[in-house]
Backbone as CSV, one residue per row, in Angstrom:
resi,resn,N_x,N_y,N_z,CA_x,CA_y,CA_z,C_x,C_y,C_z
1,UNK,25.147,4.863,26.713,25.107,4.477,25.303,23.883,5.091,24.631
2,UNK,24.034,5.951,23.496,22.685,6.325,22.366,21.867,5.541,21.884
3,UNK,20.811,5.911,22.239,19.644,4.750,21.746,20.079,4.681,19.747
4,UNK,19.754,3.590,19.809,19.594,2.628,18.681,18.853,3.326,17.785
5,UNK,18.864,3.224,16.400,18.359,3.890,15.187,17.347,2.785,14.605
6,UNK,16.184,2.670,14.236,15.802,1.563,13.070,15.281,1.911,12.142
7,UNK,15.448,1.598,10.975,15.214,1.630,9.870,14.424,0.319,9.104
8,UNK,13.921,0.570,7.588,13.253,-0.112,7.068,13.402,0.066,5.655
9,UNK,13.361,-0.904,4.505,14.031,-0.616,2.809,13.504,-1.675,2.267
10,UNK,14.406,-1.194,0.930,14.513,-1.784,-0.070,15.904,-2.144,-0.401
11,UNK,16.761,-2.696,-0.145,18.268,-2.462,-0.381,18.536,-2.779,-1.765
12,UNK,18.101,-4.355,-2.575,18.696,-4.482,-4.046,17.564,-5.284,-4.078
13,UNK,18.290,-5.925,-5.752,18.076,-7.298,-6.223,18.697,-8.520,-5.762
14,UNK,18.077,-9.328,-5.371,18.687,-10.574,-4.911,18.358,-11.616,-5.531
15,UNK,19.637,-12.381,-6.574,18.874,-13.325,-7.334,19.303,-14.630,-6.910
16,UNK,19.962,-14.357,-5.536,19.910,-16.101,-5.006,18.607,-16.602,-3.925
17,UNK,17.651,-16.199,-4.313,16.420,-17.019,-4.278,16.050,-17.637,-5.119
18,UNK,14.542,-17.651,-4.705,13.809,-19.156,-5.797,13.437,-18.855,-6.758
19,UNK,13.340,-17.034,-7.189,13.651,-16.576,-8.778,14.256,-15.553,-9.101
20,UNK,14.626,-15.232,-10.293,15.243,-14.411,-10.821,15.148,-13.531,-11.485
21,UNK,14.521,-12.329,-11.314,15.630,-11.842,-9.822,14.319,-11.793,-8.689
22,UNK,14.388,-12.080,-7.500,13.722,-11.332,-6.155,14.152,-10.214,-5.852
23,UNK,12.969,-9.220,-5.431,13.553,-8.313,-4.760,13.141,-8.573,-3.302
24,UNK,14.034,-8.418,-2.271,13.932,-8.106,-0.666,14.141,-7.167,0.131
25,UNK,13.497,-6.918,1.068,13.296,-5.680,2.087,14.366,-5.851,3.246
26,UNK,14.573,-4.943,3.970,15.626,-5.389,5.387,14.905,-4.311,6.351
27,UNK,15.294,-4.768,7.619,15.572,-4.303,8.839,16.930,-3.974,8.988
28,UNK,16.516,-2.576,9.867,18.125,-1.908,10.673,18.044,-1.795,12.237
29,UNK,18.981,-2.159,12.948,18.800,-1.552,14.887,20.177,-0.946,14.378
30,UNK,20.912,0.103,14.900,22.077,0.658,14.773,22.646,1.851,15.151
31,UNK,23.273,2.406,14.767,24.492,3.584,14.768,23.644,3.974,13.665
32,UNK,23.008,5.216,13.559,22.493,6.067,12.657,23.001,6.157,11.623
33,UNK,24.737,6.070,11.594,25.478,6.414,10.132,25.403,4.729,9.625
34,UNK,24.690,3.967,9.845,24.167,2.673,9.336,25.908,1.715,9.784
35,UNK,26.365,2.181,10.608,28.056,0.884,10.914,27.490,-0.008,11.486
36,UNK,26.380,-0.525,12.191,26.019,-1.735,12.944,26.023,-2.535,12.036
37,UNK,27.348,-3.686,11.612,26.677,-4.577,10.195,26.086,-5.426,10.943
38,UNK,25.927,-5.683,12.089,25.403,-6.772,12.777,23.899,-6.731,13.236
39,UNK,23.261,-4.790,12.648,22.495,-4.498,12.520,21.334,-4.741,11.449
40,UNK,21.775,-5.243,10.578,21.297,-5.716,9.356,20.752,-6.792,9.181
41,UNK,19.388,-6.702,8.553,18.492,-7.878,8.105,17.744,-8.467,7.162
42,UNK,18.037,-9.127,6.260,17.391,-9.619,5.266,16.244,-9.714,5.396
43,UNK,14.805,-9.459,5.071,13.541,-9.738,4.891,12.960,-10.712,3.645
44,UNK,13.079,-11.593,3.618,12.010,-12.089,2.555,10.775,-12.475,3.399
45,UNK,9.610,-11.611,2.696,8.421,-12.425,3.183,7.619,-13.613,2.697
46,UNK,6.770,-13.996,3.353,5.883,-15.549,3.152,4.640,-14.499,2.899
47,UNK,4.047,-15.609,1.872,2.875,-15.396,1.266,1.849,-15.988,2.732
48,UNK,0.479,-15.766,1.929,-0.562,-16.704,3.134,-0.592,-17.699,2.913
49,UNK,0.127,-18.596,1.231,0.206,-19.453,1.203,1.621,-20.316,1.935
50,UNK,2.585,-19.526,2.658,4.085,-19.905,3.334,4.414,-19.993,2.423
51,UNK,4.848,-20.300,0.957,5.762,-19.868,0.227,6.486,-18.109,0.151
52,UNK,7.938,-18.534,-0.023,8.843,-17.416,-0.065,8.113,-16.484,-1.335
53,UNK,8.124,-15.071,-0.746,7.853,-14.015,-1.805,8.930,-13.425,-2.808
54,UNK,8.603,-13.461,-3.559,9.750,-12.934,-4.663,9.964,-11.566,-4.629
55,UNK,8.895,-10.888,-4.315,9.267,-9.522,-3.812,8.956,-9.063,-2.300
56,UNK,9.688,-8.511,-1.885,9.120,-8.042,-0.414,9.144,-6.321,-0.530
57,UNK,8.546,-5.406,0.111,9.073,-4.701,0.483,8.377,-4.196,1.853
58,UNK,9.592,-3.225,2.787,9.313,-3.263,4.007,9.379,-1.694,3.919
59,UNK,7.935,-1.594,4.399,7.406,0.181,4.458,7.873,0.856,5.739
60,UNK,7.755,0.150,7.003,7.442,0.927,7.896,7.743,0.435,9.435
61,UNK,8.681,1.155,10.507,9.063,0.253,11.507,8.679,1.166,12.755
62,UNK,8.116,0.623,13.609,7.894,1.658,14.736,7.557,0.514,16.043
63,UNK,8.330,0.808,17.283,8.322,0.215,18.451,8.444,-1.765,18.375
64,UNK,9.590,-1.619,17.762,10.482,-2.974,17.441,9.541,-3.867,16.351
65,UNK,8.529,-3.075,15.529,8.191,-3.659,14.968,7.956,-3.444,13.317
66,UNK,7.910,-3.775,12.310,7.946,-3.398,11.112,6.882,-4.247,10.322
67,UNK,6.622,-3.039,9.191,5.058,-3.883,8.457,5.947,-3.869,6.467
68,UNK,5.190,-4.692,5.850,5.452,-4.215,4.439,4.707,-5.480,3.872
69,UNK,5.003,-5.642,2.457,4.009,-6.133,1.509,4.709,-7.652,0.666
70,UNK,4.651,-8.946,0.776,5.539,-9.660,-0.187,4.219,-10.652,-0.892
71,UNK,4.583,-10.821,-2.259,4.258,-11.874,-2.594,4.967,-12.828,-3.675
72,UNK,4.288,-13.906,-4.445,5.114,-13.981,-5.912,4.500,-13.722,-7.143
73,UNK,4.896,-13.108,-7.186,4.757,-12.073,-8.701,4.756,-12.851,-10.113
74,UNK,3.835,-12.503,-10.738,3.904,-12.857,-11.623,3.752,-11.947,-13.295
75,UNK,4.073,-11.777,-14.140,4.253,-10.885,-14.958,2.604,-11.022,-15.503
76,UNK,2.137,-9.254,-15.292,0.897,-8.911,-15.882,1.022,-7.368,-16.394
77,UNK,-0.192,-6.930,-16.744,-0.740,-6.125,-18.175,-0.337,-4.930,-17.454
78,UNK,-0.269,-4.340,-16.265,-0.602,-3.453,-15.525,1.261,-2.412,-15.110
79,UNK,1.982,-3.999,-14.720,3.419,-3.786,-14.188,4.693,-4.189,-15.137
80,UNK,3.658,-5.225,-15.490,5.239,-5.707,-16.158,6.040,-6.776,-15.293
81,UNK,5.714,-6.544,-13.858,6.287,-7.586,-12.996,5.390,-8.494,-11.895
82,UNK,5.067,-6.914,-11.031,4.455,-7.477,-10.232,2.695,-8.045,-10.718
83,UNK,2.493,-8.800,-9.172,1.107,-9.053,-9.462,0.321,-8.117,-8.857
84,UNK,-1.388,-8.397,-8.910,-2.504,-7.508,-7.977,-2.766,-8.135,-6.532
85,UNK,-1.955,-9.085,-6.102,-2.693,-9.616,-5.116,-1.118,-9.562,-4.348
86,UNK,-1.757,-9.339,-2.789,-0.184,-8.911,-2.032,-0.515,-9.360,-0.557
87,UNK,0.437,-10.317,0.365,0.143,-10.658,0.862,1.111,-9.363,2.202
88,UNK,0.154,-8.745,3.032,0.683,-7.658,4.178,1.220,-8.325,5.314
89,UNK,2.647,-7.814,5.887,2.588,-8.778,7.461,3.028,-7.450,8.459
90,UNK,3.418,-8.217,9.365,4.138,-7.566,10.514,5.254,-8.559,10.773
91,UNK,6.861,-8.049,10.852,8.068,-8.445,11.139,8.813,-8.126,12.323
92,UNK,8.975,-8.977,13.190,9.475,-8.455,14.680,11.385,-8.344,14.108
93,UNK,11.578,-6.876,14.569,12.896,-6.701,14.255,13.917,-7.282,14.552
94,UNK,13.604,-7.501,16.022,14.432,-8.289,16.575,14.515,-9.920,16.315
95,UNK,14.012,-10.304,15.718,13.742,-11.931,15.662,13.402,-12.316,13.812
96,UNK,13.082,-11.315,13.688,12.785,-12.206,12.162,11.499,-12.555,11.960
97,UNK,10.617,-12.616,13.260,9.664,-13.622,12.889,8.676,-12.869,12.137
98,UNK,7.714,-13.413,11.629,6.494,-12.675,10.879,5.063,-13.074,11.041
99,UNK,4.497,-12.235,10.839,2.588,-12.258,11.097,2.329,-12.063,10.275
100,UNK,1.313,-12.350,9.385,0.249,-12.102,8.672,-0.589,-11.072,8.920
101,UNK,-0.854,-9.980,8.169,-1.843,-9.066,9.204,-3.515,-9.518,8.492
102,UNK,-4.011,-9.849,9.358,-5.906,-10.714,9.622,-6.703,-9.814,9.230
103,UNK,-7.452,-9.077,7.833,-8.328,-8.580,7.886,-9.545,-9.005,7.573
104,UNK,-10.475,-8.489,7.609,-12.102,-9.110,7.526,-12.635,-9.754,6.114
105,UNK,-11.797,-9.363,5.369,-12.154,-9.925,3.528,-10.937,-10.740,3.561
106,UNK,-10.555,-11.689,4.127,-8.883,-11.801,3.458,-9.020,-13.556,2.697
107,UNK,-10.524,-14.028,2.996,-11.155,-14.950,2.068,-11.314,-15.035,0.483
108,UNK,-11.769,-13.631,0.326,-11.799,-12.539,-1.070,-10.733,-12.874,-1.475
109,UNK,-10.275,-13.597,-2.985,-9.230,-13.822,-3.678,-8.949,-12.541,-4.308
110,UNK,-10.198,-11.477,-4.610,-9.974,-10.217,-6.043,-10.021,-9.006,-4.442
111,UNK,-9.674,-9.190,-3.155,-9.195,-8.029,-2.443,-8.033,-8.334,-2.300
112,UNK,-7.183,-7.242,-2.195,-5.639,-7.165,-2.045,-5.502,-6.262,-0.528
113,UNK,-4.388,-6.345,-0.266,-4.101,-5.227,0.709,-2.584,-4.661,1.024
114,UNK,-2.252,-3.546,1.402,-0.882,-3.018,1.555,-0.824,-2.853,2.696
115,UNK,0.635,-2.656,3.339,0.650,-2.090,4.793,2.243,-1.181,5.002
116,UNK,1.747,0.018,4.628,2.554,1.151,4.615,2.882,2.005,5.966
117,UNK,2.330,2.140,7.148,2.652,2.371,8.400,2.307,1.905,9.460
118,UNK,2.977,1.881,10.588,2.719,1.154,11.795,3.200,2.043,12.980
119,UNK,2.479,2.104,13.490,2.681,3.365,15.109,2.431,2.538,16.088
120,UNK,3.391,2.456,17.219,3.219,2.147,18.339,2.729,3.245,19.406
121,UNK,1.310,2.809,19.892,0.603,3.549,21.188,0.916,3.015,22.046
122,UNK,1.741,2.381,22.567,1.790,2.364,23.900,1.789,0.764,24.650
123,UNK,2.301,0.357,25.169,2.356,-1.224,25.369,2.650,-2.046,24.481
124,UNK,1.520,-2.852,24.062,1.523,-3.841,23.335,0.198,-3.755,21.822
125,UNK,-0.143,-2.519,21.911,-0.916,-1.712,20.990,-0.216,-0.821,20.181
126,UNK,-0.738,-1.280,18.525,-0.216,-1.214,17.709,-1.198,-0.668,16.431
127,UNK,-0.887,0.600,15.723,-1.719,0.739,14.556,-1.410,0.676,13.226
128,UNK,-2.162,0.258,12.363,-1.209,-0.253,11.157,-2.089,0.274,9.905
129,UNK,-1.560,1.108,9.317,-2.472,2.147,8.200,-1.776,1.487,6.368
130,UNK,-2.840,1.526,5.491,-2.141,1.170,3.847,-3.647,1.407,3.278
131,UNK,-3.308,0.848,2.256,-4.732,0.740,1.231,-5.463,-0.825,1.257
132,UNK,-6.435,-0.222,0.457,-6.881,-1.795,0.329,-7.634,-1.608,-1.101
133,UNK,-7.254,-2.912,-2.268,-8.202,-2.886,-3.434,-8.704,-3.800,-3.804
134,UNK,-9.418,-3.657,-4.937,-10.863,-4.899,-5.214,-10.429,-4.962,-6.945
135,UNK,-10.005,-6.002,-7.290,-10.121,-6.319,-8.868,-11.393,-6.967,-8.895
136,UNK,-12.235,-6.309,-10.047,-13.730,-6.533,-9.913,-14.047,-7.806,-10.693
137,UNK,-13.407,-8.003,-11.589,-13.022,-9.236,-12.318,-11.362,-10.008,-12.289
138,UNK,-11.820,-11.605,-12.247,-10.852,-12.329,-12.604,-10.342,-12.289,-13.817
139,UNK,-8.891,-12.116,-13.819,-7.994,-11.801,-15.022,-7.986,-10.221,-15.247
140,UNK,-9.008,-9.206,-14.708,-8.455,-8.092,-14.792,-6.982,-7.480,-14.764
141,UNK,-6.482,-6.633,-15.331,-5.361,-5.864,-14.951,-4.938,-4.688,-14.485
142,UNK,-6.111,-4.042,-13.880,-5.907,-3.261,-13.030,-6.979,-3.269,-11.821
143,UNK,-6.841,-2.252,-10.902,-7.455,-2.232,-9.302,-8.743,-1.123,-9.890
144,UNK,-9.613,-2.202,-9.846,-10.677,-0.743,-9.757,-11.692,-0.098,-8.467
145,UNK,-11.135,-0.249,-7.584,-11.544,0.314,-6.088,-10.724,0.344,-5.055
146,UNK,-10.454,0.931,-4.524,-9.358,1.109,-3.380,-9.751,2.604,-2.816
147,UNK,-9.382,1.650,-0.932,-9.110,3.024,0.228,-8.614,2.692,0.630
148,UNK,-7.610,3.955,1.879,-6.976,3.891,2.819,-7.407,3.451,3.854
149,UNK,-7.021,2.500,5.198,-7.459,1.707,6.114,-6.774,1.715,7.105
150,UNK,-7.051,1.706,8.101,-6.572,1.277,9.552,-6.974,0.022,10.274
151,UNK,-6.428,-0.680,11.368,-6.378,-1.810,11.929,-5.706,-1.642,12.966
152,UNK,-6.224,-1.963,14.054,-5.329,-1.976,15.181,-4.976,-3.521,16.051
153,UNK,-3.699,-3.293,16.297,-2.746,-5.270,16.320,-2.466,-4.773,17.814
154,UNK,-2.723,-6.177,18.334,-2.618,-6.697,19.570,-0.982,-7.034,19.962
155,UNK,-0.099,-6.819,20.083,1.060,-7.732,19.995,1.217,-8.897,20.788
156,UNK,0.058,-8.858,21.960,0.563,-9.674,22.852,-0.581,-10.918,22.447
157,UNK,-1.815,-10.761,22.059,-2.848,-11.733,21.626,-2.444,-12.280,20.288
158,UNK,-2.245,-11.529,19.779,-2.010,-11.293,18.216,-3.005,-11.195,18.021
159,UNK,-4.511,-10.537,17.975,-5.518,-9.825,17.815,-5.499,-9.031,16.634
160,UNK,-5.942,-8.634,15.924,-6.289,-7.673,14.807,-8.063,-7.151,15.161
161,UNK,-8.080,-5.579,15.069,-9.141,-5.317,15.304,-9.995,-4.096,14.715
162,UNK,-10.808,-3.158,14.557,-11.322,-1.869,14.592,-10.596,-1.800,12.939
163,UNK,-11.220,-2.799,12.030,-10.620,-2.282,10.520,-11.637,-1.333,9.903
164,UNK,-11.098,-0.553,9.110,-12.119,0.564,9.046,-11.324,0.806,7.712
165,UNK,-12.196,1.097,7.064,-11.875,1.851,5.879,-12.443,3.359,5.138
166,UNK,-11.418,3.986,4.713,-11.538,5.663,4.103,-11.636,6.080,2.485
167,UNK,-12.480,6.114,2.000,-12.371,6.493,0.714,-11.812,7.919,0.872
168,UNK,-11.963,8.676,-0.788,-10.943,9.408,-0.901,-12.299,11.045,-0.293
169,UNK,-11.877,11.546,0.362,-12.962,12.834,0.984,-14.100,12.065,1.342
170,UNK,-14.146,11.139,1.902,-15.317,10.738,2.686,-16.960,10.424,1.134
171,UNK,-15.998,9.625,0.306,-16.883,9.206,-0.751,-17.508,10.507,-1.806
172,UNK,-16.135,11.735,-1.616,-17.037,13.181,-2.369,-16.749,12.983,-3.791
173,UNK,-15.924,11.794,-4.262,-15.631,11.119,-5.238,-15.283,9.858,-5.379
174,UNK,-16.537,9.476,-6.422,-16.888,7.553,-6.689,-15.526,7.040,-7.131
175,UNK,-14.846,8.009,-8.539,-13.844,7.598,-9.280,-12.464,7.846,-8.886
176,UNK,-12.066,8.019,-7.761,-10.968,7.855,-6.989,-10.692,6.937,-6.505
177,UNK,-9.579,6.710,-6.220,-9.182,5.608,-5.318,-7.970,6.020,-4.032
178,UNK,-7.839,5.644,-3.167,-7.197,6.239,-2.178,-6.781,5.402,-1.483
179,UNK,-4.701,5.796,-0.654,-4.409,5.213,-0.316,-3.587,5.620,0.812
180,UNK,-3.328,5.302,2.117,-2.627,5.915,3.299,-1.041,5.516,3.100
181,UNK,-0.029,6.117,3.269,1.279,5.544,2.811,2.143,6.103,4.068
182,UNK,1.531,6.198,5.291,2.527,6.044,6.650,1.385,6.850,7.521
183,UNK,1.756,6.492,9.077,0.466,7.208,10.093,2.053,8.193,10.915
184,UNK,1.121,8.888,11.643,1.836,9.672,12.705,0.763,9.952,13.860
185,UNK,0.817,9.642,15.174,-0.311,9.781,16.279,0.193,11.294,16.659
186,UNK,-0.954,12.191,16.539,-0.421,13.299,17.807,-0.361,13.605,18.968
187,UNK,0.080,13.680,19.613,-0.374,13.834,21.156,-1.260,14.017,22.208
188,UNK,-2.898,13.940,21.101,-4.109,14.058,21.483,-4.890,13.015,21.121
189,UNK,-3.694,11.874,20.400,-4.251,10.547,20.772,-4.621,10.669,18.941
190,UNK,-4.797,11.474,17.913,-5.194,11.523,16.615,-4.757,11.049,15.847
191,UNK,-4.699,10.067,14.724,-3.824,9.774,13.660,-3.935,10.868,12.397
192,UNK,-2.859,11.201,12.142,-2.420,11.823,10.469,-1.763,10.680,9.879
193,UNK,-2.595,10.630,8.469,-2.041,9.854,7.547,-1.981,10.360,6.052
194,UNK,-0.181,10.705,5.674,-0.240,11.120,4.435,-0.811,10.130,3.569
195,UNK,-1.821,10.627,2.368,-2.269,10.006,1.417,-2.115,10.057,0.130
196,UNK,-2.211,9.377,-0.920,-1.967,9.723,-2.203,-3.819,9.323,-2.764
197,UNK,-3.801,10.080,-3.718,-5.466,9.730,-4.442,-5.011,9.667,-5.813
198,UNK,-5.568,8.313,-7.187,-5.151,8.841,-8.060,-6.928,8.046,-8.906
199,UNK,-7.301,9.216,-10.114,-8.525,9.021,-10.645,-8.221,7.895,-11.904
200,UNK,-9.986,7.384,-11.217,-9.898,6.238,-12.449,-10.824,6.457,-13.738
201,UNK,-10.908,7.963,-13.945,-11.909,8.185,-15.344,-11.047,8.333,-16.443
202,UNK,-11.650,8.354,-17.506,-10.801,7.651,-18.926,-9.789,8.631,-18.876
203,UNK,-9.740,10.186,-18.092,-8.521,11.305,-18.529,-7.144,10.742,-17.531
204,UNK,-7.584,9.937,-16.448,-6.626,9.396,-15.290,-6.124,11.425,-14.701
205,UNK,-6.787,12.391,-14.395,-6.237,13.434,-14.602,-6.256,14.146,-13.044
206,UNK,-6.515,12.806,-12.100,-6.167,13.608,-10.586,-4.961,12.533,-10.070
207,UNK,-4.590,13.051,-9.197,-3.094,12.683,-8.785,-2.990,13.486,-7.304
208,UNK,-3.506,13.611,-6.481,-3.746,14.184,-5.277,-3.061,14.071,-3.829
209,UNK,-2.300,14.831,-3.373,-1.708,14.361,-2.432,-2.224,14.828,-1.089
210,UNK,-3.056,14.121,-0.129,-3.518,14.608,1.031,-3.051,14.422,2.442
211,UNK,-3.562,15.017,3.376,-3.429,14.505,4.731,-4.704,14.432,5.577
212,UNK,-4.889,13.342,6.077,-5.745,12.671,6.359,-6.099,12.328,8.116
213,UNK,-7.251,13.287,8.423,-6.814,13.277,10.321,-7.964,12.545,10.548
214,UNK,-8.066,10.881,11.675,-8.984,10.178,12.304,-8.902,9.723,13.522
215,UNK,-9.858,10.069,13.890,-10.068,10.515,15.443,-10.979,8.490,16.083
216,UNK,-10.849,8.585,17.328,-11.509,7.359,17.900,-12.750,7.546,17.877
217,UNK,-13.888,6.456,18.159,-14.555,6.601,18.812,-14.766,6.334,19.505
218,UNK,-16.111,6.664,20.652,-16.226,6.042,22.136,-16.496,4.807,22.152
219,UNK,-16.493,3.325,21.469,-16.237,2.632,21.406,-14.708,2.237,21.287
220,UNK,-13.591,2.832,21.088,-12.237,2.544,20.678,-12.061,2.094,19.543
221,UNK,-12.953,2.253,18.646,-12.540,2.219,16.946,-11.683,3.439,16.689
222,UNK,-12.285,3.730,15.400,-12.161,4.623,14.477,-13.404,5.339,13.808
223,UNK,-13.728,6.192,13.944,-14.371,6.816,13.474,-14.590,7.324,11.461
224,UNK,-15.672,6.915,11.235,-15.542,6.425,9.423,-15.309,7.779,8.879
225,UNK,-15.849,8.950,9.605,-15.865,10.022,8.624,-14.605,11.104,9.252
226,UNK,-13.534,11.059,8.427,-12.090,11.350,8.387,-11.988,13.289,7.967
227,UNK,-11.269,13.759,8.705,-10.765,14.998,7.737,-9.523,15.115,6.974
228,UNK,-10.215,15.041,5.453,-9.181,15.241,4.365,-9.123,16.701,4.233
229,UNK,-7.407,16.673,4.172,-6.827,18.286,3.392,-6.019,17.808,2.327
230,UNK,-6.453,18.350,0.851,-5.620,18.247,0.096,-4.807,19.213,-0.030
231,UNK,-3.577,18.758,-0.445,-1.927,19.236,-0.365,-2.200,20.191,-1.660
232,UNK,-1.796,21.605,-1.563,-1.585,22.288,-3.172,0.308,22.443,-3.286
233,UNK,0.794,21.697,-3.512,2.031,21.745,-3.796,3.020,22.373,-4.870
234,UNK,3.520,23.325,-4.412,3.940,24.864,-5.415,5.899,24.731,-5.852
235,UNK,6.261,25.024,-6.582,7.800,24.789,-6.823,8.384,25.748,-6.127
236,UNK,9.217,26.040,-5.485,9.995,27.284,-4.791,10.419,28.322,-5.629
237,UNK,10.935,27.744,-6.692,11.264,28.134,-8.075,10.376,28.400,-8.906
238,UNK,10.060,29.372,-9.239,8.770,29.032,-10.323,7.435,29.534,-10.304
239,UNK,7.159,28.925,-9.067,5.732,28.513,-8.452,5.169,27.904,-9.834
240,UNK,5.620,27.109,-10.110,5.087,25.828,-10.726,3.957,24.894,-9.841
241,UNK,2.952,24.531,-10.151,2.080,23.499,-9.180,1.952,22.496,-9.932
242,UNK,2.365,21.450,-9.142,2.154,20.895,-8.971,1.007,19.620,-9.624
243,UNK,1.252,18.621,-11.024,-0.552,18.529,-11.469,-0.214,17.079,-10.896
244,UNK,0.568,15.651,-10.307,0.170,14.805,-9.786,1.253,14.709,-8.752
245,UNK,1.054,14.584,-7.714,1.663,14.911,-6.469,1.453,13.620,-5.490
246,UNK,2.527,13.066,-4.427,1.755,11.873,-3.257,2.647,12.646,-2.251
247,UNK,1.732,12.219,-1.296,1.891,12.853,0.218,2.868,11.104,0.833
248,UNK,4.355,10.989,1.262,4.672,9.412,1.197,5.149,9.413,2.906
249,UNK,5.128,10.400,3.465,5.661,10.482,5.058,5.207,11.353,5.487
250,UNK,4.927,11.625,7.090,4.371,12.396,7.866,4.917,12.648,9.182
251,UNK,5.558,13.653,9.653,6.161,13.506,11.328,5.731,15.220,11.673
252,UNK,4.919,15.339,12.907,4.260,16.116,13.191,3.659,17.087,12.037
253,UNK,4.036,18.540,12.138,3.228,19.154,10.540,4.453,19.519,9.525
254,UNK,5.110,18.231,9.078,5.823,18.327,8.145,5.714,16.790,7.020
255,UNK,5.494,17.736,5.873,4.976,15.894,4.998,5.863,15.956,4.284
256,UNK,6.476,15.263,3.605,7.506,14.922,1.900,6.683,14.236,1.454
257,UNK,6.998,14.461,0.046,6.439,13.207,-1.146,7.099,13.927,-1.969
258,UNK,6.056,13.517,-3.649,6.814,13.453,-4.916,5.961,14.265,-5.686
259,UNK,6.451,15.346,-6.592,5.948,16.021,-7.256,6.338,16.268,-8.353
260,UNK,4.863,16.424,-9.569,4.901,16.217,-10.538,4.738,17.910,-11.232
261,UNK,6.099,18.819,-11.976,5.663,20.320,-12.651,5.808,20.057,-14.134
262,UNK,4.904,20.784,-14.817,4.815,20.909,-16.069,6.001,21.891,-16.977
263,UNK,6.687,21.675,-17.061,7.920,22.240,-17.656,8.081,23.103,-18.846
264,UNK,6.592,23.191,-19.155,6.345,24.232,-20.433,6.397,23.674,-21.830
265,UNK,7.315,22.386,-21.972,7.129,21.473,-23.521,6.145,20.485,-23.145
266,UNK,5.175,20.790,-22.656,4.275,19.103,-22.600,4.917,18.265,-22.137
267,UNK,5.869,18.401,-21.213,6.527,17.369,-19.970,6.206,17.861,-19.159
268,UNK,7.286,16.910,-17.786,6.853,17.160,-16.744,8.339,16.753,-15.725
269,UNK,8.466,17.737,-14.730,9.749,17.685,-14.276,9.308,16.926,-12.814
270,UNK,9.789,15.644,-12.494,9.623,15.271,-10.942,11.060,15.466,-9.985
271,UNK,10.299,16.150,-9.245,11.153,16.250,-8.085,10.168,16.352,-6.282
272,UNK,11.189,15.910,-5.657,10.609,15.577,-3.805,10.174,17.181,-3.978
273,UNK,9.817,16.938,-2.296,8.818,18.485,-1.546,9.080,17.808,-0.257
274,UNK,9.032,19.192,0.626,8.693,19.114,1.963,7.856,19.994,1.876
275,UNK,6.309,19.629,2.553,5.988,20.874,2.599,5.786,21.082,4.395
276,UNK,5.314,21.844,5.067,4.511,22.527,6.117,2.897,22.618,6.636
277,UNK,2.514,21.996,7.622,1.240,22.032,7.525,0.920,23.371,8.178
């Protein structure tokens, strides 16, 4: 028999929850062309407070396990829907059940956090890469600090450990903010993590899509100072570049994301990329 496929989403709107509308995330184990219906799983996540989240979504599944973001939302200045504050877990595929993922600020009401990839090393070791941001004031409506982060989960302790955080080029810019949106380990034990960077000076005029390589240290952390490559992303057509671009997946030296070309009337045409490292 062919090993099993899993997957991770967004499937719809679901407005038979506790508002209207929720959105929810699912789990897949299956037949690749998605026929396992018995493969299929509803996700709603729990806040840290155990109340049901009105939104979930589920980023990322690797070695029976899956990470993503739920909370309840409330309408602000920024979205329109969602809120700034997001509660991250880990979802065992097989079971439903869910974790909270434990980081070192998670006391901090104005830090938030995401959790966009999860790689299984090996046993019961687990790495789990997203952003993390700071609303500097209460009632603010937007994030004014954020990096990309790593954490590494115990599965069998339930441990959380080695959190580390990456600004955007190793702090070569204050007014960025930066965020990891899936990991890939290479075979030399390294994490790549595509990143997106977007600027917070009054022009908002970077939009950066990188890849992001962090190595251990001889302690079994992470090591703080990361090598960033930013992505120059070109149209095939055109050679249009690219002016705000995100790096959103990574599997060996091949990345996708989303790209933003200037179309010659003061627009701007979006369309995906694969590129090549």
């Amino acid at each position: 028999m062919a090993s099993a496929a899993q997957a991770v989403g967004l499937p719809s709107l679901c407005p038979a929850v506790s508002r209207n509308p929720a959105i929810v995330g699912f789990t897949y184990t299956g037949a690749v062309d998605g026929s396992t219906q018995s493969g299929w799983r509803k996700v709603q996540g729990r806040t840290q407070a155990g109340s049901k989240g009105t939104y979930t979504f589920v980023h990322s599944v690797d070695g029976g396990l899956a990470v993503g973001n739920t909370d309840n939302a409330d309408v602000d200045g920024l979205t329109g829907y969602f809120s700034l504050s997001s509660t991250a877990f880990i979802v065992d595929v097989a079971t439903g059940d869910q974790t909270p993922i434990r980081f070192p600020d998670d006391r901090n009401p104005l830090v938030t956090h995401t959790a966009y990839g999860i790689w299984a090393n090996g046993g019961d070791s687990y790495t789990i890469a997203g952003g993390s941001g700071e609303v500097l004031h209460s009632g603010s409506d937007h994030v004014d600090l954020g990096s990309g982060y790593l954490i590494d989960y115990d599965a069998l302790t339930g441990r959380f450990s080695n959190y580390t955080t990456f600004a955007y080029r190793n702090r070569d810019r204050t007014d960025v903010i930066s965020h990891f949106e899936g990991i890939y380990r290479t075979p030399q034990g390294h994490y790549r993590l595509p990143a997106t960077a977007v600027a917070l000076n009054a022009r908002g005029d970077v939009g950066v899509a990188s890849v992001v390589t962090v190595k251990r240290n001889r302690q079994g952390g992470f090591r703080e100072q990361a090598r960033w490559e930013d992505l120059t992303i070109t149209r095939s057509r055109g050679g249009a570049q690219s002016v705000l671009s995100t790096a959103n997946s990574l599997y060996g030296d091949a990345v996708v994301g989303f790209a933003n070309y200037p179309d010659g009337n003061r627009g701007l045409t979006p369309l995906d990329f694969v590129a090549q490292l």
